[in-house]
C-alpha positions, 0 to 999 in steps of 0.5 A: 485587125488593124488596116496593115494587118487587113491589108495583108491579108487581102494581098494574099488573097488569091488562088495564085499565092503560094502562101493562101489557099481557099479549102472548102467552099459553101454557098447557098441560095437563100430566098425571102422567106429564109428557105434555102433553095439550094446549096452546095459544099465542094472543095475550091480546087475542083470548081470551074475555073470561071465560075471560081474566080467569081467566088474568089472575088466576092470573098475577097471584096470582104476586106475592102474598105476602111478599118472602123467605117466599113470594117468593125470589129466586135468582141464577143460577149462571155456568154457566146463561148458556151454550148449553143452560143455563136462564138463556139459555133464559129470555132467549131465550123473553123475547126472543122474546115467545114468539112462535113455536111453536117457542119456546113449545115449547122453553120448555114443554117445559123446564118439564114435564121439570124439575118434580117434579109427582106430580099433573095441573096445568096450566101458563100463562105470559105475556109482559108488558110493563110501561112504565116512566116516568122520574122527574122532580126532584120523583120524579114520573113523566114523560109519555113512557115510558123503556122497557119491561120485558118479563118472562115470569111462569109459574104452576103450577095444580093440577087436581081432579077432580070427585067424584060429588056430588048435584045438583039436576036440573031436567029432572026436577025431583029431587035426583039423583045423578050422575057428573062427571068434569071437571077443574078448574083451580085459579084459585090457582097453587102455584108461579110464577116471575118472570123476569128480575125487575123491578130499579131500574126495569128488567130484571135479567136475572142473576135470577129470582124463585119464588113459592111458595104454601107457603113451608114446602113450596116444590117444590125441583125448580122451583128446582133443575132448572127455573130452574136455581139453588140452593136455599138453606134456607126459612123453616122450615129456617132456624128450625130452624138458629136455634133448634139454635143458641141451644141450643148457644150459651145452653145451661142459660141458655135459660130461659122469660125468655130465649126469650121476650125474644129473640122479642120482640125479633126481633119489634121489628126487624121492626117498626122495619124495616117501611118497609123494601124489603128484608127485615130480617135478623138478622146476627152483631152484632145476634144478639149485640146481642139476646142480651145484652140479653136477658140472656145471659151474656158467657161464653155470647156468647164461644162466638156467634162460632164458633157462628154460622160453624158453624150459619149460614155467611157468610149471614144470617138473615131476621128474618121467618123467625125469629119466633114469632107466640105462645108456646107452653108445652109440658109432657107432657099440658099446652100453653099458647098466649100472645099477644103481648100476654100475656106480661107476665102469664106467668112461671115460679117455683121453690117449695119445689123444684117448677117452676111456671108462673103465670099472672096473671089481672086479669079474675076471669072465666076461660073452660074449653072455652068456658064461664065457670068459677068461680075 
């Protein structure tokens, strides 16, 4: 699924659409030693209003976020489509529409042995259907539906236990303190997964999209054990990869110019390809492209080839997960945060042996610890 794609889907998503409709809905209770306290199957259409919006919403919060940062979608391997194997158990448990309890079960079940949950959450998932409408010549939708896309969206939503708190009392009229051991269910999922995902105007059901609040921190068992597919690196194993490579590849070139010229034009991709439905991505040419550009030296760039195959592989790099929001200069006992819009005021200069970093200042007022400071 692409952003424009997600984002379609997302906009439909909601009781008052005429062209999505939420069918059925599991949700379940589940604590920490992976028992299901309890669970209920029930069709969306018959629960009470409140408590279906609430329900609504954490479906739908599983779309949020970006393509390839908090949205990853996997392939399943071959093996997966075979009896027992997850992809089959996903196409099944959307065939049936999770109709009977006996899916429902099987489906759930799965789900709680294969998540790695240290805490108590509950879990809902829902069968949707999503009408899609053919495009005419002039790419208007027609009348009449083409078909439908029904998927399964499943969220995962930590419950808190309530602390004792003051409160105040209206029986007695006093601010008193008292205990409250209810458990709360977060209306914010930190993980969910989308399946089969929405393609070309349909179903693609040899893949499935996870969404994970923490893209820094996504909860690989969901990947690897209840979806079935590999995990491949995120966002900040990837920059690491990155950055481990331009040391190895620029060396005693990676100077604060270089650095931060690469940033900035790795940021320039982004923006040129911000219309984009896929993510950009920096491959092994444009990689090339930029540092040269950036000043690299062609003996440095000979050594990319060989380095890009032993640090990256055959994949390529999301440009998103590769770019820094601000320069940060470190020093021992000194950091110095640089927007973007800074850099041009920053740079760093040799005198009489010593290294310094210096910093032009247009405006005369300067602020220290949030107070104006005198030059």
């Amino acid at each position: 699924m692409n952003k424009k794609e997600v984002s379609e889907i997302k906009r439909h998503f909601n009781e008052d659409n005429g062209f999505f409709h939420l069918n059925k809905v599991l949700c379940a209770f589940v604590d920490a030693e992976k028992n299901i306290k309890c669970k209920t199957l029930r069709s969306f259409d018959l629960i009470e209003k409140s408590e279906a919006e609430l329900i609504m919403g954490a479906l739908k919060k599983v779309f949020s976020g970006k393509v390839a940062k908090n949205l990853l979608e996997f392939s399943f391997p071959n093996e997966q489509y075979a009896d027992g194997g997850t992809q089959n158990l996903l196409y099944n448990a959307v065939k049936s529409k999770l109709e009977s309890e006996e899916a429902a079960d099987k489906f759930l079940d799965h789900i709680v042995s294969g998540a790695d949950i240290t805490s108590t959450y509950a879990v809902f998932a829902g069968h949707c259907s999503y009408s899609v409408f053919k495009k005419n010549k002039n790419g208007d939708a027609d009348l009449e539906s083409d078909h439908n896309y029904n998927f399964i969206v499943t969220a995962f939503c930590p419950v808190a236990i309530r602390i004792d708190g003051l409160i105040y009392d209206e029986e007695t009229n006093e601010i008193v303190k008292k205990p409250n051991s209810d458990r709360v269910v977060a209306d914010s999922p930190t993980d969910g997964f989308i399946y089969p995902v929405f393609s070309d105007g349909g179903a693609d059901v040899n893949k499935v999209m996870y969404y994970t609040k923490k893209p820094k921190d996504p909860n690989v068992s969901i990947i690897d054990e209840v979806l079935g597919c590999r995990f491949v690196a995120s966002a900040i194993d990837e920059k690491t990869t990155f950055k481990a490579m331009l040391n190895n590849v620029v060396a005693d070139e990676l100077d604060f110019n270089v650095i931060t010229s690469v940033n900035s034009k790795i940021a320039e991709v982004i923006a040129q390809n911000q219309d984009d439905t896929e993510p950009p991505v920096i491959d092994k040419p444009r990689l090339s492209k930029i540092l040269s550009e950036s000043g690299v030296s062609d003996s440095k760039l000979e050594i990319l080839d060989k380095a890009y195959d032993n640090f990256v592989g055959e994949t390529v790099m999301k440009a998103s997960n590769l770019v820094e929001a601000k320069t940060v200069v470190s020093a021992p006992s000194i950091t110095v945060n640089i927007g973007k819009d800074g850099l041009s005021k920053v740079k760093t200069q040799t005198v009489e042996g010593k290294r310094y970093l210096i910093i032009s200042l247009d405006d005369p007022e300067i602020e220290v610890n949030g107070l104006s400071a005198a030059l």
